[in-house]
PASEBA-1860 file (N, C-alpha, C; in nm, 3 decimals):
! residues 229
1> XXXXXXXX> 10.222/10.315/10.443/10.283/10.438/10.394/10.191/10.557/10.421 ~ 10.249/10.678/10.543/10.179/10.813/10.504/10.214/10.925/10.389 ~ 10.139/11.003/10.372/10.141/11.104/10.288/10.187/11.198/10.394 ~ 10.237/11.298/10.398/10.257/11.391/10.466/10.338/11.559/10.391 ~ 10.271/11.681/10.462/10.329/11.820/10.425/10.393/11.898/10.557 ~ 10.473/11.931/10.522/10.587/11.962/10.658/10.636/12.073/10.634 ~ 10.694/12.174/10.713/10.812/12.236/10.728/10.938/12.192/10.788 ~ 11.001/12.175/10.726/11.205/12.130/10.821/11.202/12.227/10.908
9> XXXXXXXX> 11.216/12.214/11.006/11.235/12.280/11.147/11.394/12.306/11.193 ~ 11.453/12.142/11.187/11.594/12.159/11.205/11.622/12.033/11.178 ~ 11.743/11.959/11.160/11.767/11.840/11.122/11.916/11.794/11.229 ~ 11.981/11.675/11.256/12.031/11.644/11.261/12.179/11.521/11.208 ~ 12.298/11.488/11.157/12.368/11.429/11.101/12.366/11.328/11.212 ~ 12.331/11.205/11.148/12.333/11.092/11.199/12.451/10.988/11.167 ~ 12.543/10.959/11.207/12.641/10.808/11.141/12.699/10.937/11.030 ~ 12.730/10.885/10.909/12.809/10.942/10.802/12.662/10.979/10.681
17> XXXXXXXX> 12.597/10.916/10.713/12.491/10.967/10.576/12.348/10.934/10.603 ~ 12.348/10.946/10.724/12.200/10.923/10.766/12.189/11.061/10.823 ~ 12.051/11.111/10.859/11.969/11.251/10.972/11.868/11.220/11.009 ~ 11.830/11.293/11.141/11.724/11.323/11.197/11.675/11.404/11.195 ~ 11.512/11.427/11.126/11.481/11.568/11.090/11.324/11.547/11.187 ~ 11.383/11.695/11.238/11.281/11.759/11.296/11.144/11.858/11.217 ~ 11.018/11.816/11.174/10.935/11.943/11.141/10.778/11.921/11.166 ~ 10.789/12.048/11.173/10.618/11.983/11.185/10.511/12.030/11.079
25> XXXXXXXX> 10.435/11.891/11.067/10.365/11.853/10.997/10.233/11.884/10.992 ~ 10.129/11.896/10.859/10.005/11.924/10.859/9.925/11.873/10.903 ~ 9.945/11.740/10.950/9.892/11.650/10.936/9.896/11.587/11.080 ~ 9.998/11.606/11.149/10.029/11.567/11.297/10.082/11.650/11.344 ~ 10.174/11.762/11.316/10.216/11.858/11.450/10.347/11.853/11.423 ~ 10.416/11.881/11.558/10.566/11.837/11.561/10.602/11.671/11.558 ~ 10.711/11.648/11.442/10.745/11.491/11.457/10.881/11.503/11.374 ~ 10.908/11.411/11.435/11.070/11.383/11.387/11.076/11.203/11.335
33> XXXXXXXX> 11.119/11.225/11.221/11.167/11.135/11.114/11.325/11.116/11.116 ~ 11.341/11.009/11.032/11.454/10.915/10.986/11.503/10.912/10.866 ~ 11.589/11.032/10.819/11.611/11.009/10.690/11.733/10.917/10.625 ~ 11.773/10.812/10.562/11.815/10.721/10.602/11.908/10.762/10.419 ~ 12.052/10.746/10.463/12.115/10.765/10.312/12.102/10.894/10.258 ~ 12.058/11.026/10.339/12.069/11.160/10.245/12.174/11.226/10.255 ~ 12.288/11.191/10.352/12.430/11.264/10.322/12.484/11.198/10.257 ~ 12.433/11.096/10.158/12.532/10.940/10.092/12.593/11.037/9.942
41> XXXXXXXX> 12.681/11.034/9.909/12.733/11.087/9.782/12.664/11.115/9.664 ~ 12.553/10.993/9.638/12.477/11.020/9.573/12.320/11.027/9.555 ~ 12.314/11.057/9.669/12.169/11.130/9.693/12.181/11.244/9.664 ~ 12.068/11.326/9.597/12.034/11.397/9.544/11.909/11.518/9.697 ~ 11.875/11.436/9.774/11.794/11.518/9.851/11.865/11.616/9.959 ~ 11.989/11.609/10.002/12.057/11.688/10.057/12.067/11.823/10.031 ~ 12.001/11.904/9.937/11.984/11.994/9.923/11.869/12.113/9.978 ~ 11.787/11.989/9.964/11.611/12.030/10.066/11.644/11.998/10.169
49> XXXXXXXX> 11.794/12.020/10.267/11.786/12.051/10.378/11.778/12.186/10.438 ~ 11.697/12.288/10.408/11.730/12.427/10.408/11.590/12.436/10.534 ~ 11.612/12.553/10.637/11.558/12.523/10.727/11.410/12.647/10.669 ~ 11.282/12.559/10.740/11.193/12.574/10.714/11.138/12.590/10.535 ~ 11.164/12.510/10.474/11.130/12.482/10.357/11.001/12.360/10.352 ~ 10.912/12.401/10.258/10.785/12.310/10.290/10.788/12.158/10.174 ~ 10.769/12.076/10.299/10.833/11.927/10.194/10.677/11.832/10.183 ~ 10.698/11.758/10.066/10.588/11.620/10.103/10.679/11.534/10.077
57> XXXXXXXX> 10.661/11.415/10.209/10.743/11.310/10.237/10.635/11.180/10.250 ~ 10.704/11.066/10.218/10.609/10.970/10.272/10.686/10.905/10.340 ~ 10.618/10.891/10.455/10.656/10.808/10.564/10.657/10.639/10.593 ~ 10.752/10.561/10.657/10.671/10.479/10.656/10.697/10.446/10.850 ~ 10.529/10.408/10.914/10.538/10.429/11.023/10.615/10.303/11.107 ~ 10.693/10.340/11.212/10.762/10.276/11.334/10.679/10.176/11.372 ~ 10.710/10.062/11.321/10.662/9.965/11.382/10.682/9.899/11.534 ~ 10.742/9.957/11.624/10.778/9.933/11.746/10.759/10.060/11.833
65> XXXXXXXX> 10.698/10.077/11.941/10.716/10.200/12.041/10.851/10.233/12.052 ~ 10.864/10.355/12.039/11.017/10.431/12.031/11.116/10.450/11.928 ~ 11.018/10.398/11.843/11.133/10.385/11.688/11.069/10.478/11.637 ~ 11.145/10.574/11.563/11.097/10.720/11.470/11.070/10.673/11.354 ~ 10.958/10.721/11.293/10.939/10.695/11.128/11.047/10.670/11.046 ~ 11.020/10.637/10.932/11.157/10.632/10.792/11.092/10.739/10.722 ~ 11.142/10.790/10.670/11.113/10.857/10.549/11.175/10.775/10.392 ~ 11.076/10.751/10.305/11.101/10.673/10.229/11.074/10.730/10.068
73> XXXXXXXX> 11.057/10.882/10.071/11.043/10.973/9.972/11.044/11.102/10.065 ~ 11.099/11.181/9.964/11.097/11.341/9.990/11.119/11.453/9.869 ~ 11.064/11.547/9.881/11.021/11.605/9.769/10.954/11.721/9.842 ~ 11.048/11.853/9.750/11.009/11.979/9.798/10.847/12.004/9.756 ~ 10.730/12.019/9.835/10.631/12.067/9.832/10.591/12.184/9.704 ~ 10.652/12.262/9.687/10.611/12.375/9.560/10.644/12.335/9.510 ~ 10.631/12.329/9.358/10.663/12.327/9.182/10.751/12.431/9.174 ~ 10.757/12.526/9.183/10.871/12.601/9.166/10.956/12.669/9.252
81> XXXXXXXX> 11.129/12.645/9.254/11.221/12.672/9.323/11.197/12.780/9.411 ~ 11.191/12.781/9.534/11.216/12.961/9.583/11.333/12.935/9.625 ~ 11.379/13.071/9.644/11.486/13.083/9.672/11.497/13.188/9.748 ~ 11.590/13.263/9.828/11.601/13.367/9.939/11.704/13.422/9.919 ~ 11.700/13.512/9.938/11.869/13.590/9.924/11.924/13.581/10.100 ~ 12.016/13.664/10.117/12.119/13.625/10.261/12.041/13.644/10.368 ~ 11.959/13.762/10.347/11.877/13.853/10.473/11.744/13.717/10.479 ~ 11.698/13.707/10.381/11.528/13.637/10.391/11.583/13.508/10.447
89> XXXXXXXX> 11.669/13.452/10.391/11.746/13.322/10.451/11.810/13.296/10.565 ~ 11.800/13.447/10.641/11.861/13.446/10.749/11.728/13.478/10.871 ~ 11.683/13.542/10.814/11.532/13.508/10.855/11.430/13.412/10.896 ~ 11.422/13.306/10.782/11.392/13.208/10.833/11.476/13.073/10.887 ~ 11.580/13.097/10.875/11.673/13.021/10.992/11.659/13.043/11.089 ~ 11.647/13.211/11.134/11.569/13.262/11.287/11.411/13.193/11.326 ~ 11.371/13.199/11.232/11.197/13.135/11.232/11.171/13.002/11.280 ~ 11.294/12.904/11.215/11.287/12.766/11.177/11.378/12.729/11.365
97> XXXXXXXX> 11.445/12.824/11.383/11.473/12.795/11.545/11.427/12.795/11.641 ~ 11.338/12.908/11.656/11.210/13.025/11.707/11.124/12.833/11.748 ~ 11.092/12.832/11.612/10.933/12.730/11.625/11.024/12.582/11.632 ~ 11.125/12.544/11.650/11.174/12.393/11.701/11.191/12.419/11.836 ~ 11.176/12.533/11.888/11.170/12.500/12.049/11.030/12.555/12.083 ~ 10.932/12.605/12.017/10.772/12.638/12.077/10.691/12.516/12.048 ~ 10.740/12.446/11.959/10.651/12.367/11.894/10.661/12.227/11.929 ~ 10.745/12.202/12.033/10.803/12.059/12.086/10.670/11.981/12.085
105> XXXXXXXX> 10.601/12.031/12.156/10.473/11.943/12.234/10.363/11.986/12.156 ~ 10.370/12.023/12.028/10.192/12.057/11.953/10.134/11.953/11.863 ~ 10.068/11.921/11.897/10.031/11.821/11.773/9.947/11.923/11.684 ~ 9.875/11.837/11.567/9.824/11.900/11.480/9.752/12.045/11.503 ~ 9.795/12.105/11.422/9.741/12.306/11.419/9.681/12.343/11.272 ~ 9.618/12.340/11.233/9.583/12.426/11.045/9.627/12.537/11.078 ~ 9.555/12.649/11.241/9.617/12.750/11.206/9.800/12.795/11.232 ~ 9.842/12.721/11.299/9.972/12.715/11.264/10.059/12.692/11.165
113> XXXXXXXX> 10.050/12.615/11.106/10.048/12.602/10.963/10.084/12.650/10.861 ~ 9.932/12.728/10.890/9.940/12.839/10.832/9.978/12.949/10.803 ~ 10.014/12.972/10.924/10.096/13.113/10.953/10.206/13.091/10.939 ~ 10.249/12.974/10.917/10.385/12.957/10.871/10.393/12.955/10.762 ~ 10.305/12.902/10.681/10.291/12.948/10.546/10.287/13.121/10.508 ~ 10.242/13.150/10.587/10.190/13.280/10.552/10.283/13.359/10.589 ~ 10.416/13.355/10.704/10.486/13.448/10.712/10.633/13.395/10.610 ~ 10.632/13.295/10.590/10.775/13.269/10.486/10.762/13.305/10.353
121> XXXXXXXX> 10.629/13.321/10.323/10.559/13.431/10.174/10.584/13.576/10.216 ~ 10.560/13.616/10.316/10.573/13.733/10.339/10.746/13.754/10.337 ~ 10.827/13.663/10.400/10.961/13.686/10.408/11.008/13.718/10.291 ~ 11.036/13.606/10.222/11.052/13.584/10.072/10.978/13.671/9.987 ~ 10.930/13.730/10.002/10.846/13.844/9.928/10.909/14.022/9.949 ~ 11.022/13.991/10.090/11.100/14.131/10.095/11.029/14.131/10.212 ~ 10.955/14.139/10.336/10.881/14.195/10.415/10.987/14.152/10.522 ~ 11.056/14.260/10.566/11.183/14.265/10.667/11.084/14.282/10.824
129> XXXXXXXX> 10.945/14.283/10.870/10.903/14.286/10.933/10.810/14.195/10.980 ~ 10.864/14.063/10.882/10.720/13.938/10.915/10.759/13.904/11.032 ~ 10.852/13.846/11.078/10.869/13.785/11.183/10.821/13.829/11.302 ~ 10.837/13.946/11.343/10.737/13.986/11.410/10.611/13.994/11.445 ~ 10.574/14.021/11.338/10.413/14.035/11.308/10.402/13.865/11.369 ~ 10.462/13.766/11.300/10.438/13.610/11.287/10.478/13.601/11.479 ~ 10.553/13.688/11.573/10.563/13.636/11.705/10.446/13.666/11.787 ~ 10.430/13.770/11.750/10.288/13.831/11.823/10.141/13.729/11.777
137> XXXXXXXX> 10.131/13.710/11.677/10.016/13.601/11.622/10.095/13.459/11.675 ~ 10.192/13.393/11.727/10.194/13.324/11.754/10.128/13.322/11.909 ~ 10.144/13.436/11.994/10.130/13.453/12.096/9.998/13.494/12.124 ~ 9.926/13.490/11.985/9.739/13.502/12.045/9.742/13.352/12.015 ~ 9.749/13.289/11.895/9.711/13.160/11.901/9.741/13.092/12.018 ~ 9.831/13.084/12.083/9.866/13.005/12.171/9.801/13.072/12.300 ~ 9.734/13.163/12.321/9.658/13.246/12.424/9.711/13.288/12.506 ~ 9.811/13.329/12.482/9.930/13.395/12.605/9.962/13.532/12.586
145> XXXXXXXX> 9.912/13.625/12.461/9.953/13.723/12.431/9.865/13.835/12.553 ~ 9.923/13.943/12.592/9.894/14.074/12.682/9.755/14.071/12.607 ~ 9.693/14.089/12.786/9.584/14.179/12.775/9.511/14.292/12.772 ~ 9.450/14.366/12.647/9.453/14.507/12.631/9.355/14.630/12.755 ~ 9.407/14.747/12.729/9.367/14.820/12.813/9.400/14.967/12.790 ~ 9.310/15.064/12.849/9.444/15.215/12.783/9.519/15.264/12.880 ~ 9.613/15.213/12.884/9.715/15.235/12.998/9.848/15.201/12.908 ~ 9.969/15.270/12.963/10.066/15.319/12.857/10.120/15.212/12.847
153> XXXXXXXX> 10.194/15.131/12.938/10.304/15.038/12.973/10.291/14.896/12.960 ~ 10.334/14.796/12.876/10.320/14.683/12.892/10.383/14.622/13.029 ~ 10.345/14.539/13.118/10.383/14.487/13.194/10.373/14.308/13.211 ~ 10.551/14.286/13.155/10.572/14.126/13.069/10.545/14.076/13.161 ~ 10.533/14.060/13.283/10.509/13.913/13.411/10.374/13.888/13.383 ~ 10.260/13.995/13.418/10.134/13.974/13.404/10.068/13.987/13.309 ~ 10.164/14.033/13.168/10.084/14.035/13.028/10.022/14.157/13.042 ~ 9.994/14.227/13.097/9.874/14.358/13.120/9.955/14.461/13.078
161> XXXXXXXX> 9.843/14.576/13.041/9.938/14.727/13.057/9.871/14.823/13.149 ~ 9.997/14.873/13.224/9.986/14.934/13.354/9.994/15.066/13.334 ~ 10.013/15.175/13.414/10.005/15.268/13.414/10.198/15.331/13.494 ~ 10.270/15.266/13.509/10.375/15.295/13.528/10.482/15.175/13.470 ~ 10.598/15.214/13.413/10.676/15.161/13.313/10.793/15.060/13.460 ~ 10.759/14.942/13.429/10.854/14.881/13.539/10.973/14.741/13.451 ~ 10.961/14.810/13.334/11.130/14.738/13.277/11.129/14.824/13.194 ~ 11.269/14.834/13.138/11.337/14.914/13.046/11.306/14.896/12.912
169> XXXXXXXX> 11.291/14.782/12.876/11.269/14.762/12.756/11.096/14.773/12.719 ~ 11.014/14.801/12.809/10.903/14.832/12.810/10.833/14.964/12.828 ~ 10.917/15.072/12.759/10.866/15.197/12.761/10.743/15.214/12.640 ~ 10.705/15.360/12.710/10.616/15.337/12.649/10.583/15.358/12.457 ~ 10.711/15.383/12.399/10.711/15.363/12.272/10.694/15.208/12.217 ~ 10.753/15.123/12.311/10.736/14.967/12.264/10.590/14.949/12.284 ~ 10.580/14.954/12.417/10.432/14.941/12.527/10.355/14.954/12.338 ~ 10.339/15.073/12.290/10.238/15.155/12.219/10.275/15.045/12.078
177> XXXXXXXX> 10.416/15.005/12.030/10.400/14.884/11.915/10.342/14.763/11.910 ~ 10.388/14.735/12.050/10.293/14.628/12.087/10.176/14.607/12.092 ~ 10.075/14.709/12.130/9.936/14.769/12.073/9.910/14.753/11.945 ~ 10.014/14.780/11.853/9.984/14.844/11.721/9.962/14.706/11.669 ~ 10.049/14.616/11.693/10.067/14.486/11.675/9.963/14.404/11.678 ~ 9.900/14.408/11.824/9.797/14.286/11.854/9.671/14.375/11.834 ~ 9.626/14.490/11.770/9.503/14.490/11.741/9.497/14.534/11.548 ~ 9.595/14.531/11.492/9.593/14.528/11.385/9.534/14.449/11.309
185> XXXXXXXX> 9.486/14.461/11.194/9.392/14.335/11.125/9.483/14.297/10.994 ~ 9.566/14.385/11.035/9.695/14.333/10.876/9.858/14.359/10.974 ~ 9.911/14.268/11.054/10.010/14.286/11.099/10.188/14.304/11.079 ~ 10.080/14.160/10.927/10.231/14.226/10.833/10.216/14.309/10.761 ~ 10.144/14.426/10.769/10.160/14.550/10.710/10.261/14.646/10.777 ~ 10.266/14.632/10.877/10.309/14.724/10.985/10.489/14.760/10.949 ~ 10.512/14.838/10.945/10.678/14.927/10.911/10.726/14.928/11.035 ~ 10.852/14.885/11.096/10.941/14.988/11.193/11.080/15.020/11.099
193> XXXXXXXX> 11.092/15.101/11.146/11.259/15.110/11.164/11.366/15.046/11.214 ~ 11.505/14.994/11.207/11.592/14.895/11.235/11.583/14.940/11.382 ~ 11.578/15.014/11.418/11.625/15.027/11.577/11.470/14.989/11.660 ~ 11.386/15.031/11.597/11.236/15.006/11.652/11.250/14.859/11.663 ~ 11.257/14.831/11.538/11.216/14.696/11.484/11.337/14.592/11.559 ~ 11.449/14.659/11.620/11.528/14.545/11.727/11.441/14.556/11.838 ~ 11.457/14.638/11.885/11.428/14.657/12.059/11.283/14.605/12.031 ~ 11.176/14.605/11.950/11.075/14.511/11.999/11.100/14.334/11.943
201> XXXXXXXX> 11.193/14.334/11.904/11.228/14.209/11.889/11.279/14.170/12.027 ~ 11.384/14.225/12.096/11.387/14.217/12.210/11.279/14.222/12.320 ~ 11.210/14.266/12.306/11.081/14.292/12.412/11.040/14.142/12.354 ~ 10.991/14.091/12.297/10.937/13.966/12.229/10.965/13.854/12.301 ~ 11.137/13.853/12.306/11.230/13.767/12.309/11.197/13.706/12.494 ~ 11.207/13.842/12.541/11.182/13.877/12.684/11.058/13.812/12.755 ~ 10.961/13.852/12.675/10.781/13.780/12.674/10.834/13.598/12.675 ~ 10.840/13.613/12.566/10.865/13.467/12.527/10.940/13.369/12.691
209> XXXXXXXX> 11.049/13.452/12.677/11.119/13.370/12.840/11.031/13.421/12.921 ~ 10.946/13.481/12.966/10.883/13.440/13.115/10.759/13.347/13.076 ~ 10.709/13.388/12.951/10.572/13.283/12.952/10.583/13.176/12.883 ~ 10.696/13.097/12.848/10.685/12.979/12.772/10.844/12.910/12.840 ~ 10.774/12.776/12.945/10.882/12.733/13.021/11.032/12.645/12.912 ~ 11.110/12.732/12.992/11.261/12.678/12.912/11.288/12.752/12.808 ~ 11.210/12.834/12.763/11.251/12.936/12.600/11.389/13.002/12.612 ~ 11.469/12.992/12.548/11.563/13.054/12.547/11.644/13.123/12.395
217> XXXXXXXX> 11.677/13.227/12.410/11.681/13.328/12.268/11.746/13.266/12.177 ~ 11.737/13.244/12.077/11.772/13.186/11.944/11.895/13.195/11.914 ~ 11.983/13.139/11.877/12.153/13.191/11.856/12.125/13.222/11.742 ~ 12.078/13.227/11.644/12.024/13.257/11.523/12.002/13.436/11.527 ~ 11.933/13.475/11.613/11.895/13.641/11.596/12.008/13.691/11.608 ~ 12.113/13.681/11.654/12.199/13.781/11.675/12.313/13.746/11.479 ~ 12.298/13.651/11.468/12.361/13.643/11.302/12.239/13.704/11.215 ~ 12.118/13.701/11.245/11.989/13.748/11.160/12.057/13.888/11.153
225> XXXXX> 12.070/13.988/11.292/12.076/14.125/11.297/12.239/14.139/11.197 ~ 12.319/14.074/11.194/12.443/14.120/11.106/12.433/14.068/11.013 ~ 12.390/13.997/10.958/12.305/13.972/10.803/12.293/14.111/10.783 ~ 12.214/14.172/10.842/12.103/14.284/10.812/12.155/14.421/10.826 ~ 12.252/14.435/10.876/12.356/14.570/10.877/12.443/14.513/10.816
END
């Protein structure tokens, strides 16, 4: 039997009352489990299927190559309920999509983790600007984020900023958030405005597809943004 602390990433309906849940763990990274009987009538854990919610589960490990763990307990991680209203919940449904396709291949991270800890406090706390802050810090940890310089223009192929603006969505008002972003020492401090705060979500989105093979935009953001208007 392992001990294990997780975030639900995404899950799957298996047969009539079985799933496959995707999250990754403190302890190992990304891994996907066997939850066996939680759509059954009277199970009670079907409720802690809410995406990116932090669980301790105990596992018990696959005794054969290719067989996925069981999960043989589960139990929401905090002592006390959080809860999200439509927008924060819609938020980290965007989050919990975001990181089941970055996170395929990571094994164990603390500072990942962490920051996942640290931006779903910030969500849940009202901060309509974590996610952001949380893409750009994903994109130093993982060492892929633009390299700085004083030159106006971000330029997404080579990460650099140039001195002439060669995509649209990279003028130099983004160019200059994006700055604001990766040298900040408090990122979720940072304010935009709904229209700021799309179009560098878009610029993000954009980064993301050229430097991380197969990324593709979340079906999730575009229900996040009408949540939110």
């Amino acid at each position: 039997m392992q001990n294990q602390k997780c975030f639900l990433l995404s899950y799957i309906k298996y047969g009539d009352n079985d799933a496959v849940m995707h999250c990754f763990s403190q302890e190992s990274g990304f891994e996907s489990f066997f939850a066996r009987g939680i759509y059954a009538p009277r199970n009670k854990k079907k409720p802690y299927l809410i995406p990116l919610i932090p669980l301790n589960i105990s596992v018990i490990p696959a005794n054969k190559s290719g067989k996925m763990p069981k999960i043989s307990k589960l139990e929401p991680a905090n002592e006390q309920k959080e809860e999200g209203n439509l927008v924060q919940n819609s938020v980290l449904f965007f989050l919990a999509e975001f990181l089941n396709q970055v996170l395929r291949e990571e094994r164990q991270s603390e500072i990942i983790f962490h920051e996942i800890s640290a931006v779903r406090k910030e969500t849940l706390g009202g901060n309509v600007n974590a996610y952001n802050a949380f893409l750009v810090k994903f994109l130093q940890i993982s060492g892929i984020a633009p390299l700085l310089n004083d030159k106006k223009f971000l330029h997404p192929e080579s990460g650099t900023f140039g001195d002439e603006k060669i995509h649209e969505l990279f003028d130099e008002k983004i160019s200059r958030t994006w700055k604001q972003f990766l040298t900040s020492s408090d990122p979720y401090g940072i304010s935009l405005k709904r229209t700021d705060r799309n179009l560098f979500t878009d610029s993000l989105m954009l980064y993301y597809h050229i430097h991380f093979s197969g990324f593709r935009m979340p079906k999730s953001l575009e229900i996040m943004r009408q949540v939110y208007e």
